[in-house]
C-alpha positions in Angstrom: -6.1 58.6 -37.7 -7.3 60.2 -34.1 -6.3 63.9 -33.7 -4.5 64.1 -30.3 -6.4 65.6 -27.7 -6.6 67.4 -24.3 -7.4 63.6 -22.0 -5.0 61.7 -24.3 -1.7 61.7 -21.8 -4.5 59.4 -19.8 -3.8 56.4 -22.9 -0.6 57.0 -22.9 1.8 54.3 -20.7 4.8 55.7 -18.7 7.8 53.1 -18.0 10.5 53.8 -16.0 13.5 52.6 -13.5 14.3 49.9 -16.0 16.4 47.4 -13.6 18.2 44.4 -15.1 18.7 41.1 -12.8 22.3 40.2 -11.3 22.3 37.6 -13.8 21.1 39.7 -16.9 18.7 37.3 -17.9 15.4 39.4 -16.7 14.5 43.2 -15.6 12.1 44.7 -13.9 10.8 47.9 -14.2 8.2 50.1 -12.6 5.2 51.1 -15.2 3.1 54.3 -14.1 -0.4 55.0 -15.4 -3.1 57.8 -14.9 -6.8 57.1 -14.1 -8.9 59.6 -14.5 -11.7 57.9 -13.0 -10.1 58.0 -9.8 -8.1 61.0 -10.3 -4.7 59.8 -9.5 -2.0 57.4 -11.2 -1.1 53.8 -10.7 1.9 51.5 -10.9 2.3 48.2 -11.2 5.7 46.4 -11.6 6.3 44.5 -15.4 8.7 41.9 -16.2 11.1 41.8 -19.1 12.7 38.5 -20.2 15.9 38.9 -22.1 16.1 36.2 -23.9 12.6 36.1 -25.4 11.8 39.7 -25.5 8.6 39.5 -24.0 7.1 42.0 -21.6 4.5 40.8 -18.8 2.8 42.2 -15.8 4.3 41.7 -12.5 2.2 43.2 -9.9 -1.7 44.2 -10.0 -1.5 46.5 -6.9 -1.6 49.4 -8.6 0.9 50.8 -5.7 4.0 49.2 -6.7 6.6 51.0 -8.1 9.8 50.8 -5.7 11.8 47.8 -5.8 15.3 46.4 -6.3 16.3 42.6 -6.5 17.4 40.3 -3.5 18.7 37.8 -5.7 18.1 37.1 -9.9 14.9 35.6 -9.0 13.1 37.5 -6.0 12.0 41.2 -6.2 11.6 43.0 -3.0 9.4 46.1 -3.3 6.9 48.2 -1.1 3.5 48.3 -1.1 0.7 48.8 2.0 -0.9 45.3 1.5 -1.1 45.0 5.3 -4.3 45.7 7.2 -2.6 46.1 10.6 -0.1 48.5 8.6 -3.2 50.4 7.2 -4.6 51.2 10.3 -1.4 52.9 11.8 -1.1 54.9 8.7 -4.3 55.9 9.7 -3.2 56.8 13.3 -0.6 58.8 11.1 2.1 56.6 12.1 4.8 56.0 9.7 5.3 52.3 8.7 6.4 50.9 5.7 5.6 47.3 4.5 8.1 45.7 2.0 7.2 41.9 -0.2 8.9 39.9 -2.0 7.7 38.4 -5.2 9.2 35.0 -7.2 9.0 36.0 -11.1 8.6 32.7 -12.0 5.1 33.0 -10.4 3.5 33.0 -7.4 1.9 35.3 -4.8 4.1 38.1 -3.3 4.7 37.5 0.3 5.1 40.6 3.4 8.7 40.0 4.2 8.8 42.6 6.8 8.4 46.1 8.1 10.2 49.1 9.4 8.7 51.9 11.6 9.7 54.9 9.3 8.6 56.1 5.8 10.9 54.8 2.9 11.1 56.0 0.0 14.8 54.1 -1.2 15.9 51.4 -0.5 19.7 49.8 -2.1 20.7 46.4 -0.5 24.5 46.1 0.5 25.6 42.3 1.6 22.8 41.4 4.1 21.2 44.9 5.1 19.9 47.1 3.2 20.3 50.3 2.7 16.8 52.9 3.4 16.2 56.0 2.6 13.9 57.4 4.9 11.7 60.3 5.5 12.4 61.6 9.5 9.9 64.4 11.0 11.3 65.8 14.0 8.1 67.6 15.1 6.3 64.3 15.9 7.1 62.5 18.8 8.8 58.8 18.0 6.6 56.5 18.7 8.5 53.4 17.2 9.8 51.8 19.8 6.6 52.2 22.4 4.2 49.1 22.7 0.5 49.2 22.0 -1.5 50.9 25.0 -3.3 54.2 26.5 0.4 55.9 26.8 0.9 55.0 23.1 -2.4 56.8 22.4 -2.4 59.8 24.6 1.4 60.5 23.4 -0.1 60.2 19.5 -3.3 62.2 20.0 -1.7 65.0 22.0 0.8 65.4 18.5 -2.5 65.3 16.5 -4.2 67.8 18.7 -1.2 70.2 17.1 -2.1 70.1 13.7 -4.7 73.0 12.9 -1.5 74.7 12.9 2.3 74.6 11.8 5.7 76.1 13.8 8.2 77.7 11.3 11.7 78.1 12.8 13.9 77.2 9.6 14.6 77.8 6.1 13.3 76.8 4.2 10.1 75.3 5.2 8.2 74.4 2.7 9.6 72.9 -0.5 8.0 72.1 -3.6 6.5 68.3 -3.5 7.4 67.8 -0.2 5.0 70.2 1.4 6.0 71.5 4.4 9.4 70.4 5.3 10.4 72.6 8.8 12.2 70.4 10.9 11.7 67.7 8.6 15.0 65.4 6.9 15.8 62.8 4.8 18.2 60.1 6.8 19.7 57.0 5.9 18.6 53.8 7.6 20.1 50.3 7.7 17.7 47.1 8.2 19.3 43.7 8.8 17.9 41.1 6.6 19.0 38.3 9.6 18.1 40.0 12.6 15.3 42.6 11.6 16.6 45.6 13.2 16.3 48.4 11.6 18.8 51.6 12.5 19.0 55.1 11.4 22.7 55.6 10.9 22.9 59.5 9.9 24.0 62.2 12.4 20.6 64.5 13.6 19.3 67.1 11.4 21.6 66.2 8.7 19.1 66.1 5.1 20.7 63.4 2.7 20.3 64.1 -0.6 21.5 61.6 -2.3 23.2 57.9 -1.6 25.1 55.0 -3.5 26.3 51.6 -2.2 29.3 50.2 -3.2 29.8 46.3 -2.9 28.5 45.5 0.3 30.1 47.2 2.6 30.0 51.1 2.1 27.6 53.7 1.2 28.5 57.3 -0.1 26.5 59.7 0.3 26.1 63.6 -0.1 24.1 65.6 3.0 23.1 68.7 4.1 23.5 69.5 7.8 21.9 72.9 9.1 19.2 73.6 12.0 18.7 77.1 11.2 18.9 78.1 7.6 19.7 75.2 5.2 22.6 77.0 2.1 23.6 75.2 -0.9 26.9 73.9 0.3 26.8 70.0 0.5 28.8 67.3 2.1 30.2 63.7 0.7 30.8 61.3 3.5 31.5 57.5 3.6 29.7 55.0 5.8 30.9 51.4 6.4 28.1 49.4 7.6 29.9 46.5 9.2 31.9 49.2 11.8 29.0 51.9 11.9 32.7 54.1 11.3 31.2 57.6 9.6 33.9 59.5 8.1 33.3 63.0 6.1 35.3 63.0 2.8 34.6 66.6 1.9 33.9 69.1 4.3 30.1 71.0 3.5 31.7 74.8 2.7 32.1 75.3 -0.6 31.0 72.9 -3.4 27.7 71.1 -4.4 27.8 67.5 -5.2 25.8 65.2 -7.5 27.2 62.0 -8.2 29.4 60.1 -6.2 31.3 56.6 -6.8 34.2 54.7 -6.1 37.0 54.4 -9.7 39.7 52.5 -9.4 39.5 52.6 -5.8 39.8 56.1 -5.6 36.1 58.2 -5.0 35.0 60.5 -7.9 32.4 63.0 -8.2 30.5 65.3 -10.1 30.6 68.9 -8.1 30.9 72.4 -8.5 32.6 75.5 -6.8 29.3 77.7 -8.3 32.0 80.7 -8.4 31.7 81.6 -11.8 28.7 80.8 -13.1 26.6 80.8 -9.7 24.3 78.5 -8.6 23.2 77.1 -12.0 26.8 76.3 -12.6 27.9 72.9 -14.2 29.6 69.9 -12.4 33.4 69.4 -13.0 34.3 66.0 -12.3 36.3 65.8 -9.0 38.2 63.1 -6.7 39.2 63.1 -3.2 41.8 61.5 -1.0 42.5 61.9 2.3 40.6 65.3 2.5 41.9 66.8 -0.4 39.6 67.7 -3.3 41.6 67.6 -7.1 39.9 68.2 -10.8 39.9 65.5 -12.5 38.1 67.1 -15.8 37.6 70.8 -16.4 34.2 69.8 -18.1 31.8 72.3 -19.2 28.7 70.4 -20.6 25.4 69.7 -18.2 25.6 65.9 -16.3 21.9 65.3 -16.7 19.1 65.3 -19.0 17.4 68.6 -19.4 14.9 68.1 -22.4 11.5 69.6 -22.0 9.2 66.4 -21.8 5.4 66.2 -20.1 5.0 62.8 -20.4 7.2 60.8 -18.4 8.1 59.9 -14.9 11.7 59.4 -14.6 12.3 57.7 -11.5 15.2 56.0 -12.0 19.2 57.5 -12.0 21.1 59.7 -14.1 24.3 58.2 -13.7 25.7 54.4 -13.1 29.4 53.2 -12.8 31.0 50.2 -13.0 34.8 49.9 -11.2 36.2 51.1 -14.5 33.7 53.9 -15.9 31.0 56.7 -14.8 28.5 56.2 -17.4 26.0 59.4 -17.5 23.2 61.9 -19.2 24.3 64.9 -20.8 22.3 66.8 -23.0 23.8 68.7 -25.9 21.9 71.4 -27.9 18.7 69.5 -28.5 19.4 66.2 -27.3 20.4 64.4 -24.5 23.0 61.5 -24.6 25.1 59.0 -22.8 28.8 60.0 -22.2 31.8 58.0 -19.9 34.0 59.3 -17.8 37.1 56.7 -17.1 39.0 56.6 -13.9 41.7 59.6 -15.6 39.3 61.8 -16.6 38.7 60.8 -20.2 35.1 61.9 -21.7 33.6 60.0 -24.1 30.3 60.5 -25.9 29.1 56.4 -26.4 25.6 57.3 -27.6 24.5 60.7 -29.2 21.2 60.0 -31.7 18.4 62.7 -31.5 16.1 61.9 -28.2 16.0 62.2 -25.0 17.0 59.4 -22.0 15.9 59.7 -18.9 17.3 57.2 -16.9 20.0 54.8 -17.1 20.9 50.8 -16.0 24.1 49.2 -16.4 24.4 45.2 -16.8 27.7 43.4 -18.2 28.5 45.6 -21.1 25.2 46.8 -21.9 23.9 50.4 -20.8 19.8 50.0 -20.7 17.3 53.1 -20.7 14.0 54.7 -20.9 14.1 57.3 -23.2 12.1 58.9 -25.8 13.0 58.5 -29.7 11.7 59.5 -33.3 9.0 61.7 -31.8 7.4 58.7 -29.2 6.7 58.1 -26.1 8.9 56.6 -23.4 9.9 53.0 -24.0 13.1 51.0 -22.3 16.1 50.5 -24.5 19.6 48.5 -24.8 22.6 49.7 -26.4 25.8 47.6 -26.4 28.1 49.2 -27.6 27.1 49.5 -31.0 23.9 49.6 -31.6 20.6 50.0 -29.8 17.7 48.3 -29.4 13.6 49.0 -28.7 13.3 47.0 -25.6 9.2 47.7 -25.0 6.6 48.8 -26.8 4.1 49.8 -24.4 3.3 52.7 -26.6 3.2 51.8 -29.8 -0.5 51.0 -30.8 -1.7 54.7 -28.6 0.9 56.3 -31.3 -0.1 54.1 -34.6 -3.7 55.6 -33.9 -3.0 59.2 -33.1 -1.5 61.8 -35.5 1.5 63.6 -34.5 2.6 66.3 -35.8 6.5 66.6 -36.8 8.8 69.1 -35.8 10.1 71.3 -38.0 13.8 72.8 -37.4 15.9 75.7 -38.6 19.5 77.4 -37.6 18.7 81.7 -37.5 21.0 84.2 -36.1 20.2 87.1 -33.6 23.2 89.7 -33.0 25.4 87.0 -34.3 24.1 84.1 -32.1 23.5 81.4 -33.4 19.7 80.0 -32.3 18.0 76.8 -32.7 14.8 77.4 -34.1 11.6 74.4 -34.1 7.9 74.9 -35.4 5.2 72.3 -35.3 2.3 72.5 -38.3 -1.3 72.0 -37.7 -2.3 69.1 -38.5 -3.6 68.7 -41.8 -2.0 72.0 -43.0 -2.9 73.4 -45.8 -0.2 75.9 -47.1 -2.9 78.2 -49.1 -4.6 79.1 -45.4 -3.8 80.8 -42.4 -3.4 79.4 -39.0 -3.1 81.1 -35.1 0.7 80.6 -33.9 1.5 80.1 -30.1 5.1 81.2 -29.2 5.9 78.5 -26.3 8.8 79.0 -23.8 10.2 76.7 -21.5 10.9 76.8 -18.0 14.6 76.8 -16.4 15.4 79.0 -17.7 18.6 76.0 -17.7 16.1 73.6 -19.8 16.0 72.4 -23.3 13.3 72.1 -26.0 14.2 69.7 -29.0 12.5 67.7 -31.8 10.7 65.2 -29.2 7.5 64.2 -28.1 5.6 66.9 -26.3 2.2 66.5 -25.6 0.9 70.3 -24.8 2.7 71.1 -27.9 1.0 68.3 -30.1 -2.7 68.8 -28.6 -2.3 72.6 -30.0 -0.9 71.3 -33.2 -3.7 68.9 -33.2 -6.5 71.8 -32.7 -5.3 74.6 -36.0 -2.1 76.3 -34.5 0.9 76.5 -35.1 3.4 75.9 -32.4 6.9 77.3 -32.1 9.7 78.0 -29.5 13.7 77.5 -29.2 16.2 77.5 -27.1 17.1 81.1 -26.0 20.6 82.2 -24.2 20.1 80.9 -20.8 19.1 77.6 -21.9 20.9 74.5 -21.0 23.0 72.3 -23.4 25.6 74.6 -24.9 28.2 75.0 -22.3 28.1 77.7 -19.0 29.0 80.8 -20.9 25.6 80.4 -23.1 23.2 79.2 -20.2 24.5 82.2 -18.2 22.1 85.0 -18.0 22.6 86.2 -14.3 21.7 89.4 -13.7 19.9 89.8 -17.3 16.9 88.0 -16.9 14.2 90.1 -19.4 17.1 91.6 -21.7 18.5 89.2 -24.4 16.6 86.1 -23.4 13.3 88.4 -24.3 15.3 89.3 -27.4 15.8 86.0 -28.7 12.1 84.6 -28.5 11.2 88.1 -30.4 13.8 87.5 -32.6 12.2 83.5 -33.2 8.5 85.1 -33.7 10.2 87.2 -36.6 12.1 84.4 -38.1 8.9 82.3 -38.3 6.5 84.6 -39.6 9.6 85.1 -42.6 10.0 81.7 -42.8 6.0 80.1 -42.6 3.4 82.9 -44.0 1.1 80.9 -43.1 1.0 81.9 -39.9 -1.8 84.8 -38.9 0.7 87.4 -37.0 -2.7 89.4 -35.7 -3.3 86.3 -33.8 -0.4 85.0 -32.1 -0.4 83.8 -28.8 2.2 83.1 -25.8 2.4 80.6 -23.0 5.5 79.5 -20.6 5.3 78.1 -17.3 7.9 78.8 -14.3 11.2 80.7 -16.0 8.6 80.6 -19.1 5.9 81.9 -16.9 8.0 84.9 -16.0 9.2 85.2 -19.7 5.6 85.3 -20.4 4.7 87.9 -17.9 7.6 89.7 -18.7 6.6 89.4 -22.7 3.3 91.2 -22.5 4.3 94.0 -20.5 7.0 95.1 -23.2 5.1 94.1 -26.2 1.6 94.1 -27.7 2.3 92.3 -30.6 0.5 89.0 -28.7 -3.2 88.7 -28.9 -3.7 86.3 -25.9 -0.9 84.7 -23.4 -1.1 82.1 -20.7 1.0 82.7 -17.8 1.6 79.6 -15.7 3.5 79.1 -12.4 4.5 82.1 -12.9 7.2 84.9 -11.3 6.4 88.8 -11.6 8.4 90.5 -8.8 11.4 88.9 -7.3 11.6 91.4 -4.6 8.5 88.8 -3.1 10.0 85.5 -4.9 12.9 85.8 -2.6 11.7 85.6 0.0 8.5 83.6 0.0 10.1 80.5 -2.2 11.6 77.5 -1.3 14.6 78.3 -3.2 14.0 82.0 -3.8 16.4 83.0 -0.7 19.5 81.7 -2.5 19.4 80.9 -6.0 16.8 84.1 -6.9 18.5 86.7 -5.6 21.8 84.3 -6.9 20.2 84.5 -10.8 19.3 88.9 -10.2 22.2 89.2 -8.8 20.4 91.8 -6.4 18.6 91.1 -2.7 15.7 93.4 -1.4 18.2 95.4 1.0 21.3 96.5 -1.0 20.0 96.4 -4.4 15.6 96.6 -4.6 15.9 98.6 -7.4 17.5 95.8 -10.0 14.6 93.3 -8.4 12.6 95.9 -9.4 14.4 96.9 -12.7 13.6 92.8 -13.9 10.5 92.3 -12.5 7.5 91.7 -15.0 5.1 93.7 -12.7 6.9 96.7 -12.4 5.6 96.8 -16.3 2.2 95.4 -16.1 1.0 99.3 -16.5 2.0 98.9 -19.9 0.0 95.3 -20.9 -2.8 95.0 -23.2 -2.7 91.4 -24.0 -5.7 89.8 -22.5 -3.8 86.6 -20.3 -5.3 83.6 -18.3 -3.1 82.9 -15.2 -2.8 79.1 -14.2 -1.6 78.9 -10.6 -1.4 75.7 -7.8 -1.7 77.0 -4.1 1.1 74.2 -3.2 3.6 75.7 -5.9 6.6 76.7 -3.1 8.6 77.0 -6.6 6.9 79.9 -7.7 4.2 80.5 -5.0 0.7 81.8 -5.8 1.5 85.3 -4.0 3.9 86.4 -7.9 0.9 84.9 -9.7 -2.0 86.6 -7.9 -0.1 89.9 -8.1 0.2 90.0 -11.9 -3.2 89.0 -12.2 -4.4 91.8 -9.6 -2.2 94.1 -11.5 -4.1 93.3 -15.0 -7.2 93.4 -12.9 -6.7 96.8 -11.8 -5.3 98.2 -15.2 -8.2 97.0 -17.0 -6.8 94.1 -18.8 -9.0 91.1 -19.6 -7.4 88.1 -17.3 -8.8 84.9 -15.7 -6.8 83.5 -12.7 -7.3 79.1 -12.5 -5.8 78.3 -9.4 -5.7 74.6 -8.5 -5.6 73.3 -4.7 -3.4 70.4 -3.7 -0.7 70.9 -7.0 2.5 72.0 -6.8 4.9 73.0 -9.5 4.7 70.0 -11.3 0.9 70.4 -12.1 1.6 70.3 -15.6 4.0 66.9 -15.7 2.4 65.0 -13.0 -0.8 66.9 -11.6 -3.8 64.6 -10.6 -5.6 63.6 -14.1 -8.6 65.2 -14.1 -6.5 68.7 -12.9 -4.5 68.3 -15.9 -7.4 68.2 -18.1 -8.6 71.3 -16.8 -5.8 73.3 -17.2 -5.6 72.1 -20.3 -9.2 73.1 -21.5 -8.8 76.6 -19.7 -6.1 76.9 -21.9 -7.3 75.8 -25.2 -11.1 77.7 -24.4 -8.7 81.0 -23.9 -6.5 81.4 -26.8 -10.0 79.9 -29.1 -11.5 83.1 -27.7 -8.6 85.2 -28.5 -6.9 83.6 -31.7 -9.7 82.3 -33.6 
């Protein structure tokens, strides 16, 4: 048996948007793996036939990963197979190339191409329906023919780019880069004629869309030119009129899910009076402008397990003309739940796990998911029971030795608190071991008793690993997640109050050598932790936040739902910024701490990170500062290979130094 290690995520296969045929006899689904060689990850599209359960490659591209059927033979998907296509990406010109592809065999064929950047695409009757990315800084060259006016107009644009314009907020965003005067717009492409049409008012950013029969598309938007807030829209587009009509006006409410029951639309939105930004969805419908509650629900709509080994491309939610079919995730698991036309909640599948993306075909619910501590694989339930679909996973995990997780109820001031501890591997209950205190990010997240591979390479390597689910976390209602304005108090409490439990509970483990780690809501938690605490020898601080005064106004989202969370802004209230700020106690931190940063992070920019490090610095704590160019927030989940084995090493070299 292999001990798992710091490069095994590379072996390890990630399916996802698990689509069924219109005739349910075959799906296709999108399978992303990394390559460290080339430092980045592939997809390729597989084939799954119903009837004799046998999985085969669809693709060999290595690009293909978007894709919906035309017809319960012929995928349509994008790729950038097309040399005269290549070259104007080159040029910086945005084109997208889409193929179709016979399953029964055969080589895919360019079908066509639109002048914009998809990154969607849903088909509705003969069109279909794009979603695509719209840059209002560059100057539209889609509609000019080839020639020296062509040129001169596209290298006077490039001649701009040593530099960028901000005149909007916000303008960056994490994984997008820098989004001023950038949107996402809807686009309709005639299969018949070939014209292709952006049908979206200017400067409006949609944020999400659905098509329903083949005639109308919902969707929810943002329209601002100045400061983008969290307010959203939900309007209806009919394709075969062009008619846009707004169903609920962008004031007051966000939106998540939209759909059509019974012939009346539903949604999943929410007022965020109470419980502020973070705040659940309630399930709404609206007629003739008038907005009604349909459920006073309380639970999350979405799946909100901690996982770093997935990509979850697909939906959250699918409906049928009856039934909403959704994610919710309870306590430490995430399950499927209905919502019928009246507002009648129904859990139809709760089993310890987590699913990350659901398909609906006849009366089977499909999904990629994670179960009995693996890796993600496709699944069918039909009502009664479920069924492995894939095993793309299976011999990786037969090799390796995971470690289980162990999990216990404890109370702190009369809460009760999930509690989950991972053995080294091998363990040997007559020694002692290092223990790393692990806190997730959020802070509305979720850890549980599934796969994680961070977790497992530290098991793997002599340590024990623990964490739960402190108040704030997601999964137990609004009035538990809700920490506004406490951020640092009893969330700090309750991972304290976990390290005590499991030194009781497991002597085993060395409490002179512990160790803390957390990245974004963890990373502050982790900041926070060793500037009101010695009790850590070593801590590794990633993504991190240390002074929201700067967060707030640096941070794609730090302008709204920061100074939401603190309930405080730098002008009326500093001194609560200041008051839950990890730096404003970094005079007080011994605990020698490694800093992982990524100088594209506009989640938790470098600027918190490099200030808690300087402040260490300058205190005379030992700290090391990694910061990685080109990552974002997601460094950790989806960072290029060879970047996530690095922060990985820098982490286990660190707390060798310090624990062992």
């Amino acid at each position: 048996m292999k001990q798992i290690d710091i490069r095994d995520f590379t072996n390890y296969h990630y399916p996802t948007i698990f689509t069924p045929a219109p005739d349910g006899k075959h799906a296709v689904m999108a399978v992303v793996d990394a390559n460290e060689k080339d430092n980045c990850y592939e997809s390729c599209l597989w084939l799954y036939d119903m009837e004799t359960k046998k999985t085969s490659r669809l693709t060999s591209g290595k690009k293909e990963r978007t894709f919906i059927w035309m017809d319960s033979e012929t995928v349509l998907f994008i790729a950038d197979r097309e040399k005269a296509y290549q070259e104007k990406a080159k040029n910086e010109e945005d084109w997208t190339c889409f193929y179709t592809l016979n399953i029964h065999g055969g080589e895919a064929q360019f079908a066509f191409a639109v002048p914009y950047k998809a990154v969607k695409m849903k088909k509705a009757g003969n069109k279909l329906v794009l979603t695509v990315k719209y840059d209002y800084n560059k100057p539209d060259l889609s509609h000019m023919e080839e020639g020296e006016e062509k040129k001169a107009a596209l290298k006077a644009w490039k001649e701009e780019k040593d530099y960028e314009v901000f005149d909007e907020l916000p303008f960056w965003a994490n994984g997008q880069g820098i989004v001023n005067k950038k949107r996402t717009r809807l686009a309709v492409y005639d299969l018949e004629s070939g014209s292709c049409e952006i049908v979206t008012p200017d400067y409006e950013n949609v944020e999400a869309s659905w098509v329903e029969g083949d005639d109308t598309i919902l969707y929810v938007s943002s329209l601002y030119t100045d400061k983008k807030d969290v307010y959203q829209g939900l309007k209806q587009y009919t394709v075969s009129t062009g008619e846009l009509e707004t169903l609920v006006e962008q004031k007051d409410m966000s939106i998540d899910y939209a759909c059509i029951l019974k012939g009346k639309v539903t949604f999943f939105g929410s007022y965020m009076k109470e419980y502020g930004f973070n705040e659940n969805d309630k399930l709404y419908t609206v007629e003739d402008g008038k907005v009604e509650l349909l459920s006073d629900y309380d639970d999350s709509v979405h799946n909100s397990i901690c996982c770093d080994c997935k990509f979850a491309d697909g939906v959250s939610a699918v409906h049928d003309e009856d039934k909403i079919y959704f994610i919710a995730t309870l306590r430490k698991q995430s399950v499927i739940r209905t919502f019928d036309a009246k507002g009648h909640m129904e859990t139809i599948l709760d089993r310890q796990g987590s699913v990350h993306t659901l398909a609906k075909s006849g009366d089977t619910i499909y999904f990629t998911g994670m179960r009995d501590m693996g890796l993600t694989e496709c699944y069918a339930f039909d009502g009664k029971e479920e069924t492995k679909l894939t095993s793309f996973n299976d011999a990786v995990m037969a090799e390796r030795s995971v470690c289980p997780v162990e999990e216990f109820i404890f109370t702190y001031k009369d809460l009760e608190l999930d509690g989950y501890v991972i053995k080294p591997v091998n363990f040997d209950p007559n020694k002692t071991y290092p223990g790393i205190l692990t806190i997730h990010g959020g802070p509305r997240a979720t850890f549980g008793p599934t796969f994680f591979h961070e977790s497992e390479v530290f098991a793997n390597a002599g340590y024990f690993v623990f964490f739960t689910n402190p108040l704030g976390s997601d999964g137990r209602g609004n009035e538990f997640a809700d920490i506004t304005g406490k951020h640092g108090g009893i969330d700090f409490e309750c991972c304290m109050a976990l390290t005590d439990e499991v030194l009781k509970r497991y002597p085993q483990v060395d409490e002179k050598h512990l160790g803390v780690m957390g990245g974004s809501y963890g990373g502050f938690m982790t900041n926070w932790v060793i500037g009101n605490t010695t009790r850590f020898a070593a801590a590794c601080s990633q993504r991190s936040i240390s002074n929201w005064v700067s967060k707030c106004m640096t941070t794609d989202i730090g302008y709204y739902f920061n100074m939401d969370q603190i309930k405080a802004d730098p002008w009326n209230s500093p001194e609560k910024m200041w008051q839950h700020s990890p730096l404003k106690y970094a005079n007080m931190a011994k605990t020698p701490t490694l800093f992982i940063q990524s100088d594209e992070d506009y989640r938790c920019w470098m600027g918190d990170a490099i200030q808690m490090f300087s402040a260490l610095k300058y205190f005379g704590v030992e700290a090391r500062m990694c910061l990685f160019h080109g990552e974002n927030h997601e460094l950790s989940r989806s960072g290029k290979p060879k970047h996530r084995i690095r922060r990985m090493t820098e982490m286990m070299e660190w707390f060798e130094k310090y624990l062992k």
